[in-house]
C-alpha positions in Angstrom: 0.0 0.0 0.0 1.5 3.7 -0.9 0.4 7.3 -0.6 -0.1 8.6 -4.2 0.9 11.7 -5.5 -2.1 13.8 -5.0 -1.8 13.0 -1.3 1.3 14.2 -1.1 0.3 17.3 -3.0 -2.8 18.1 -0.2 -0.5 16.9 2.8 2.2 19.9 1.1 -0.3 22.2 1.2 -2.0 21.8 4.5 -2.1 23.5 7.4 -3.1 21.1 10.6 -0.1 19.4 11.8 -1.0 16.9 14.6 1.2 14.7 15.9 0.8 10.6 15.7 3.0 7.9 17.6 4.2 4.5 16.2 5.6 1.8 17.7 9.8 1.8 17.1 9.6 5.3 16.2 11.7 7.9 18.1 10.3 10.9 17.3 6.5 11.9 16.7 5.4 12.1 12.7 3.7 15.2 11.5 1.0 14.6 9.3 -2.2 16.5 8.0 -5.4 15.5 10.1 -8.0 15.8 7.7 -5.6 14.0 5.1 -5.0 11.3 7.2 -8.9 10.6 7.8 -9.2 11.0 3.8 -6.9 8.5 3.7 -7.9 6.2 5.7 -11.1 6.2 4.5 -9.5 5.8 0.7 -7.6 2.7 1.9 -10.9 1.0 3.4 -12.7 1.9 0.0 -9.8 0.5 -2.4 -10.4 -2.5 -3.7 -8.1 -5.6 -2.9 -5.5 -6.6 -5.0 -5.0 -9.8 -3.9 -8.6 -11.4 -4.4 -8.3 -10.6 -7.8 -9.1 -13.1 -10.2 -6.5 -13.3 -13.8 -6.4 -15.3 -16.6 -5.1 -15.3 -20.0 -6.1 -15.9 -23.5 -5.0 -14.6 -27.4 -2.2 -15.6 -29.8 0.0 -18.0 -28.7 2.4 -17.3 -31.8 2.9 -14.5 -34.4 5.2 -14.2 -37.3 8.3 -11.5 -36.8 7.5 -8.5 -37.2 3.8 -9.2 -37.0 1.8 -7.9 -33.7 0.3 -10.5 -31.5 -2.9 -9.7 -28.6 -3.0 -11.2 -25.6 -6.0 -10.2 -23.4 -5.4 -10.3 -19.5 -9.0 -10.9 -18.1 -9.0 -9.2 -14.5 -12.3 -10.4 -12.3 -13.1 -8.6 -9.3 -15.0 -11.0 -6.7 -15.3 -8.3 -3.7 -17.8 -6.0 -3.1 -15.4 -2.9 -3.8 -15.3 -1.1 -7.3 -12.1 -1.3 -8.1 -10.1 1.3 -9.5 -6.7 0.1 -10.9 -3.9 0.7 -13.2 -2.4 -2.3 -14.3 1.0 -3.4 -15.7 1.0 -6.3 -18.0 5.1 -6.8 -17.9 7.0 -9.3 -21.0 10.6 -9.5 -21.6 12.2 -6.1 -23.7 12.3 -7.6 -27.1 8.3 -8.5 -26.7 8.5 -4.5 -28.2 9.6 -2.4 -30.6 11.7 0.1 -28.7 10.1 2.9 -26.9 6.4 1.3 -27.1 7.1 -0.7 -23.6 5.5 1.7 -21.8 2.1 2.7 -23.5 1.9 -0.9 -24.8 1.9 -2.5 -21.1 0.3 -0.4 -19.1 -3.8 0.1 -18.5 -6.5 1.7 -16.3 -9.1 -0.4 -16.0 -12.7 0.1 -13.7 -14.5 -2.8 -12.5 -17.6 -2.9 -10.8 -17.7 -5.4 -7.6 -18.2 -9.3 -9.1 -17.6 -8.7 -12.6 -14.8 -8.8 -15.2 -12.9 -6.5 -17.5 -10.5 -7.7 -20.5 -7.6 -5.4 -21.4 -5.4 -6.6 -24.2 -1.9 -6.2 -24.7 -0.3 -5.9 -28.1 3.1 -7.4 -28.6 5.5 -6.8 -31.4 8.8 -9.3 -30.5 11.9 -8.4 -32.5 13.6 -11.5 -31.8 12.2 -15.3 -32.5 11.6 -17.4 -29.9 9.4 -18.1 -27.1 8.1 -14.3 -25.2 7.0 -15.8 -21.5 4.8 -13.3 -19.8 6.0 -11.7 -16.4 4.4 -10.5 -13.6 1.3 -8.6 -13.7 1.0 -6.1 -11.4 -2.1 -4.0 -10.0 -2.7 -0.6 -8.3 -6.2 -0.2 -6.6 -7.4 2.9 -6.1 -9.8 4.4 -3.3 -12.6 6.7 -4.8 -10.3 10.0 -3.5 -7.2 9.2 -5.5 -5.6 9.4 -2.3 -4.0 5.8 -1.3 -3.5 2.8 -3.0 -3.0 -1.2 -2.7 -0.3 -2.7 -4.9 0.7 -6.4 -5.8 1.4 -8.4 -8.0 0.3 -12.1 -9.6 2.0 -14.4 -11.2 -0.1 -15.2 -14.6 2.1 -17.5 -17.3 1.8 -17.5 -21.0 4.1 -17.8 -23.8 4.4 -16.2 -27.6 6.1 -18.4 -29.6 7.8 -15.6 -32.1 8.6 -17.4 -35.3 10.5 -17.0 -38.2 9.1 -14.1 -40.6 9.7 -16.5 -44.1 10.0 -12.9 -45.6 11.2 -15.0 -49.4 7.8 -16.6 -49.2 6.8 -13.4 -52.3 9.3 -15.7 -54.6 7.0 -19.0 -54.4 4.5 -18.1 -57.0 6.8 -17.4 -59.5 8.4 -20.7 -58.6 5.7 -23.1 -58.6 4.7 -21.8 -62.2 8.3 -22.7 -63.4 7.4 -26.3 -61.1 4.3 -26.7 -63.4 6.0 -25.9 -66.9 8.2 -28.7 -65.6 5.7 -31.1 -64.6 3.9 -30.4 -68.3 0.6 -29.2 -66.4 0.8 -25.5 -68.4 0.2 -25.0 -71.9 3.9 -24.5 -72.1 5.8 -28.1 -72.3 9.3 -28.7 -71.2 10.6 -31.5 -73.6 13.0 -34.0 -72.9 13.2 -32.9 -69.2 12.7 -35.1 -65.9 12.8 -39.1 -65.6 9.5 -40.0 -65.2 7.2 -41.0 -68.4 4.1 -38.7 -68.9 2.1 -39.0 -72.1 2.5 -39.2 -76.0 1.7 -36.6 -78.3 2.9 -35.7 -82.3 5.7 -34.7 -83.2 6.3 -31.1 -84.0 9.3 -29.9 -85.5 12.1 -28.9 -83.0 11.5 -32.0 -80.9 14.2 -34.0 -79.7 14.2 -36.9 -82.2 15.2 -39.4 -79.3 11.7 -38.7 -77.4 10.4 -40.7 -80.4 8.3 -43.6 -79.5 8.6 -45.8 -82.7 6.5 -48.4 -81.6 3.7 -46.3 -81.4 4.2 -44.6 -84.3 3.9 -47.2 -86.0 0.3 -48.2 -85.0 -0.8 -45.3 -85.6 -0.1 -42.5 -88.5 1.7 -39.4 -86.7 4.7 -39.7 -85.2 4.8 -39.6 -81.4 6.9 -38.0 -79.0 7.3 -39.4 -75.6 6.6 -36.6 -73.1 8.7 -36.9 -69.5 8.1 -35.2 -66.0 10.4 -34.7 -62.6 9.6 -37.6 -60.8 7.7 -36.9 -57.3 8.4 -38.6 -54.2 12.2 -37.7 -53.7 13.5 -37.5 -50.6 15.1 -34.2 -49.2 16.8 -33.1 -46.2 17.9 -29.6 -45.1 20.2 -29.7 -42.7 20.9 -26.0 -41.0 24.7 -25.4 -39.6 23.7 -23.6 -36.0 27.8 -23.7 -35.6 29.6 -20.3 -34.7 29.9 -19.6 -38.4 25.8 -19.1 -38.7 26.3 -16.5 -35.7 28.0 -14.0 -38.3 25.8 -11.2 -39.0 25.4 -10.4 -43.0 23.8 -7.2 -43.5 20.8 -6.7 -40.9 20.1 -10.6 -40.1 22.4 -13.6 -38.5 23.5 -16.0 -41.4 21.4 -18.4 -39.2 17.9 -16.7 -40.0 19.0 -15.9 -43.9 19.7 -19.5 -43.9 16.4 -20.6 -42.6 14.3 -18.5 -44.8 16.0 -20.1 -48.0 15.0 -23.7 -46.5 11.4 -22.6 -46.2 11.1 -21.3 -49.2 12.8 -24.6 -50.0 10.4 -26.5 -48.1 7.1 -25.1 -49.8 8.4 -25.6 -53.1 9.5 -29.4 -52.8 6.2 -30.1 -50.6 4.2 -28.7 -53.8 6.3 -30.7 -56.0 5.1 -33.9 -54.1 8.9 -34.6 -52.5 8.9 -35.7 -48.7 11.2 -33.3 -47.1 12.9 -33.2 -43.5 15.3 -31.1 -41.7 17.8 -31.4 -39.0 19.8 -28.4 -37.1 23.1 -29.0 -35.7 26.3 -28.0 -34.9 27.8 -30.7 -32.7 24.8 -32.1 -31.7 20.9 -32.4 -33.2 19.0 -29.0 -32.4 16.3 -30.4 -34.1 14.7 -33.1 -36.4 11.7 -32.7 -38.0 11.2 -36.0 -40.3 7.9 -38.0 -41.5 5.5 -35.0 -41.8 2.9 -34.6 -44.9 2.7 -31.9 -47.4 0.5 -30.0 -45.9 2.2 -30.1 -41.7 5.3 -30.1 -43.2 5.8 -26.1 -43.6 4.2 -25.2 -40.3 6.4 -28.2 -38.3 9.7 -26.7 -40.0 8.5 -23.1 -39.3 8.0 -23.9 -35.6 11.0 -26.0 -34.8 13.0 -23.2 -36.2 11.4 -20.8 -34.1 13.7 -21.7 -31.0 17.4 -22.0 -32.5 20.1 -19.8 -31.9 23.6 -20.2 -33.1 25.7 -21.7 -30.8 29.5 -20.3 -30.5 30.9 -23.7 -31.2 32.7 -25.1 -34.3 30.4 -27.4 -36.1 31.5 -31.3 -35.8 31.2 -32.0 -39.7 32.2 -35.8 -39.3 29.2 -35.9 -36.7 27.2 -34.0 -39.2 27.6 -36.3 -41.7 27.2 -39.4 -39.5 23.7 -38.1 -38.4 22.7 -36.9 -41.9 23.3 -40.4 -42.9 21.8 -42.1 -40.5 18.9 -39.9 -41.0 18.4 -41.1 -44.6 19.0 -44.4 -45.8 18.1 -43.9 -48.9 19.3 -42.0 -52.2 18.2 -38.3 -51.4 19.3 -34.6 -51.7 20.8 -33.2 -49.0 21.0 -29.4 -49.0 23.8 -28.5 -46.4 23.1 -24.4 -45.6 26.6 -23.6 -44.0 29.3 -20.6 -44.6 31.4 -21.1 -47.6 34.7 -20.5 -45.7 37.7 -22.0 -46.4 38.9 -23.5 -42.9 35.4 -25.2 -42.1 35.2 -26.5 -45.6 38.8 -27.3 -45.7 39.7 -29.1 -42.4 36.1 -30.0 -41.6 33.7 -31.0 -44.4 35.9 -31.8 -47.5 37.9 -35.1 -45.9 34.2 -36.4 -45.1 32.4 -34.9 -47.7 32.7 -38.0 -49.8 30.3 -40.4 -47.7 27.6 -37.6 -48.6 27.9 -37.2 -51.9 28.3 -41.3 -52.9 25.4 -42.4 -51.7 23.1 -38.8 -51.8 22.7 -35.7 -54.3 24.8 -32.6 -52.1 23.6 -29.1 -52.8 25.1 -26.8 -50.8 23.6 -23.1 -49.9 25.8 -20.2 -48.5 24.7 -16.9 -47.6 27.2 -14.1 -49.3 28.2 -10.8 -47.9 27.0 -7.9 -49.9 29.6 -5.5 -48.3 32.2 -7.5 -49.9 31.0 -6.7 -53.9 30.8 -3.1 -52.7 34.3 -3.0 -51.2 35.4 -4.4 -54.4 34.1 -1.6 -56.3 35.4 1.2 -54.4 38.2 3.3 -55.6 39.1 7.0 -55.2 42.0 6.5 -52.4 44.4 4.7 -50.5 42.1 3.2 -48.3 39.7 2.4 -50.8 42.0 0.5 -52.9 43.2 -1.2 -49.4 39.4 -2.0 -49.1 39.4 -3.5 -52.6 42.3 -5.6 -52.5 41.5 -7.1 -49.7 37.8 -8.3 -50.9 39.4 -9.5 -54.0 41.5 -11.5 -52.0 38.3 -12.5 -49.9 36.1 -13.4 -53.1 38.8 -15.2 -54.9 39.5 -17.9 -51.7 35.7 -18.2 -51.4 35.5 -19.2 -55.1 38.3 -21.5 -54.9 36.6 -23.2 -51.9 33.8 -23.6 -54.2 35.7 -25.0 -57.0 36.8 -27.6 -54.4 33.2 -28.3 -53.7 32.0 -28.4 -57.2 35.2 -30.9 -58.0 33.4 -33.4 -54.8 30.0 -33.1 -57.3 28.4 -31.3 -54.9 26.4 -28.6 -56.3 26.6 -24.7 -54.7 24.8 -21.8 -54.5 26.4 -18.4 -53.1 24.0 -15.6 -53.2 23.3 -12.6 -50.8 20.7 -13.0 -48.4 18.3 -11.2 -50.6 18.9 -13.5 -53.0 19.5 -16.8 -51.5 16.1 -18.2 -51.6 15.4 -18.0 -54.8 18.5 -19.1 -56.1 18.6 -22.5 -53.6 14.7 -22.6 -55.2 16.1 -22.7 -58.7 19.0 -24.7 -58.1 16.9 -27.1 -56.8 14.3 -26.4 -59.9 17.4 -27.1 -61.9 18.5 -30.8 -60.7 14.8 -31.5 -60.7 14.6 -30.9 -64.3 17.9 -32.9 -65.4 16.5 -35.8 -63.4 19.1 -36.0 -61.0 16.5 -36.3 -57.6 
């Protein structure tokens, strides 16, 4: 319980000074008499804090950068109005900065045994799970004069997950998926593994789509046509090693990383492949394996939710160990790591070849922007300094590459911008040469 600031304000300006006693005092405490009857009064009229009844209900997860509500339900059973302002407390990145304070904070008025609902709006910059913290109440006498404070302990969480910001790029995907799969006016000939349909000939075709025996029952020529097969296997395995840690632009390599798997993941799912995904640097962050085309996007989006790099160096024999034990059959495995030369050098490379014998290796790697512009830059000392050096940078990332590309493993460096759609096309690409 506390004086509030318009008692102190009347006790300032009075004028009857009377003198009370309190146990463990040594001296005699000057107060207002008029005030102090006021007040006491308040305090009888103030509602209790403690009887109050709270529960929650509202999102339980939003998207980054979306807003999510949660409403705090406050239930008065006594038979006192009560008169609050109330603090509805989360962690700091539950909010954009400098909207903490008007976000969590209400005045609420409810009359003796019956409920208000005040709702909270979060926006989390971070993913991950947002538990709430403690609410706390302020009850009010009618006067303004005194209050009752405490607090309650009322748990929920917002699971803040990954914004999938590349998810613009799937339409123009899946039409270049149907063009593939011959289900647009628009035929791809002599692409994919599995047999479609026949149709004539028409000049321009490849002459070894031509079915001969059916030609000659009938008296066109016809042209086998082919589609990607469906049901491949894939499995994206996320590197949550120090190297993902690395910031590249205004995200973590980490989250660039996972937006170029979902977009990934939506595109294969549509394509009819069974797709699964593993996180781990020197151990399994997570699995997510088994699910149908349509969990399989919201499974991936929520185990992702939760990982953080970890300021390790990734065990790539364990990595590959796992991955392989993970899929016993042929499959593509699309490794999303950094393209550096020491972890691709001492780590991956001398155990690279236990992937790529029995699987299909595409490997993703997000790029630094900053690098192409340092190249470019010119004009003084320093700026040739800065060029040199991101030559030098560029040219041992390409040669790493090279190294990869000599192993049969297939790579995509792109910018974080452009990462997903690239990994989507690369993918597009082995799909169409019948190499899934």
């Amino acid at each position: 319980m506390a004086f509030t600031g318009r008692a102190a304000l009347l006790a300032a300006l009075g004028s009857l000074p009377v003198g009370i006693w309190e146990p463990g005092w040594t001296g005699v405490l000057a107060v207002n008499a008029p005030l102090a009857v006021a007040c006491a009064c308040d305090f009888a009229l103030a509602a209790p804090v403690r009887r109050l009844g709270l529960t929650r209900s509202g999102d339980a997860s939003v998207r980054l950068g979306d807003a999510a509500d949660v409403t705090l339900t406050v239930t008065n059973p006594s038979r006192r109005r009560l008169r609050a302002r109330v603090r509805d407390a989360w962690p700091p990145s539950s909010w954009q900065p400098g909207t903490e304070s008007a976000a969590s904070r209400h005045t609420v008025r409810v009359p003796p045994g019956e409920r208000r609902r005040l709702t909270t709006r979060l926006r989390p910059t971070r993913r991950g799970d947002r538990r709430a913290d403690r609410v706390t109440v302020r009850s009010y006498g009618p006067l303004g004069l005194f209050a009752r404070q405490g607090t309650h302990e009322v748990p929920w969480t917002v699971r803040v997950l990954p914004p999938f910001t590349s998810r613009k790029h799937l339409p123009s995907k899946l039409a270049r998926l149907r063009e593939l799969d011959g289900r647009t006016s628009v035929l791809t000939r002599g692409e994919g593994t599995e047999f479609d349909s026949l149709r004539e000939y028409v000049p321009g075709d490849d002459t070894r789509s031509i079915d001969w025996r059916a030609t000659a029952r009938q008296s066109a020529v016809a042209v086998r046509t082919w589609r990607p097969e469906r049901d491949r296997h894939i499995l994206l395995v996320l590197d949550t090693g120090r190297t993902s840690a690395g910031r590249v632009g205004d995200v973590p390599r980490l989250d660039a990383s996972m937006d170029a798997a979902l977009l990934l993941a939506a595109l294969a799912s549509r394509a009819g492949d069974r797709v699964a995904l593993m996180a781990y640097d020197r151990r399994v962050r997570a699995l997510v394996q088994g699910r149908s085309a349509g969990d399989v996007l919201p499974s991936l989006v929520n185990a992702m939710a939760t990982l953080e790099p970890e300021l390790v160096e990734t065990d790539a024999r364990g990595l590959t160990a796992t991955a392989l034990r993970t899929t016993p059959r042929r499959s593509l495995i699309v490794l999303l790591t950094a393209l550096d030369a020491a972890p691709i050098e001492e780590g991956l490379l001398p155990v690279l070849t236990g992937l790529t014998q029995r699987h299909t290796v595409l490997l993703a790697s997000v790029a630094d922007p900053h690098i192409a512009g340092m190249a470019r830059a010119r004009g003084s000392a320093d700026a040739v300094y800065e060029a040199a050096a991101a030559a030098q940078a560029q040219t041992e990332r390409d040669r790493t590459a090279d190294q990869l590309r000599r192993h049969g493993v297939t790579v995509v460096d792109a910018t974080p911008a452009e990462l997903a759609p690239a990994l989507a096309d690369a993918y597009l690409a082995l799909k169409a040469a019948g190499r899934l």
